[in-house]
C-alpha positions, 0 to 999 in steps of 0.5 A: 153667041150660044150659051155653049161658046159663052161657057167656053169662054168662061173656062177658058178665062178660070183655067188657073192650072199648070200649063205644062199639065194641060189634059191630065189636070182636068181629066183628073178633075173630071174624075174626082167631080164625078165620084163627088157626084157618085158619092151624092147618089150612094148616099140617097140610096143608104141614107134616103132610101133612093129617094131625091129630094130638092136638096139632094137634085140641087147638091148633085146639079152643082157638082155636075157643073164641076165635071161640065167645066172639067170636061170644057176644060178638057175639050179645049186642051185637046184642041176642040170646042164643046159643040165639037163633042156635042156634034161628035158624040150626035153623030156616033149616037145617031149611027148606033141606032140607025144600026140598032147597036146601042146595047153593043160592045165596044167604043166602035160597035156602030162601025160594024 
């Protein structure tokens, strides 16, 4: 088993939200975990001049977790797995470079 389909069963068995709020509940967590996230890094550049301590790497690594696990959580509710968006998101990246699209516009710019 990768360490991938061990972490999709790990969500797959903490998921204690509404059944009828599949999709808007983590996506809604998805989006408060990364401003916690957002919030972690504004502050390192007011309070600690853009510098990033251990501690600052540390706290910021764990909310990255939150959002991992919403993102999962996520995943599966659309009917996918994690390595379904890894595979996905390789392939549209990959076809950006081979047509030097990177610094485009738009979600579908590679298709040109």
């Amino acid at each position: 088993m990768t360490l991938s389909e061990e972490y999709d069963d790990l969500v797959r068995v903490s998921k204690i939200y509404p059944k009828n709020r599949t999709i808007e509940y983590p996506v809604l967590g998805m989006c408060g975990e990364t401003g916690e996230v957002a919030e972690k890094v504004k502050k390192t550049i007011r309070d600690n001049r853009n510098k990033y301590d251990a501690a600052t790497k540390a706290a910021i690594l764990k909310e990255l977790g939150d959002v991992l696990w919403y993102l999962v959580a996520t995943t599966q509710d659309l009917g996918y797995t994690f390595d379904d968006v890894i595979e996905n998101n390789m392939t549209k990246v990959n076809n950006r470079i081979a047509t030097n699209t990177q610094h485009g516009k738009g979600d579908n710019r590679e298709e040109v």
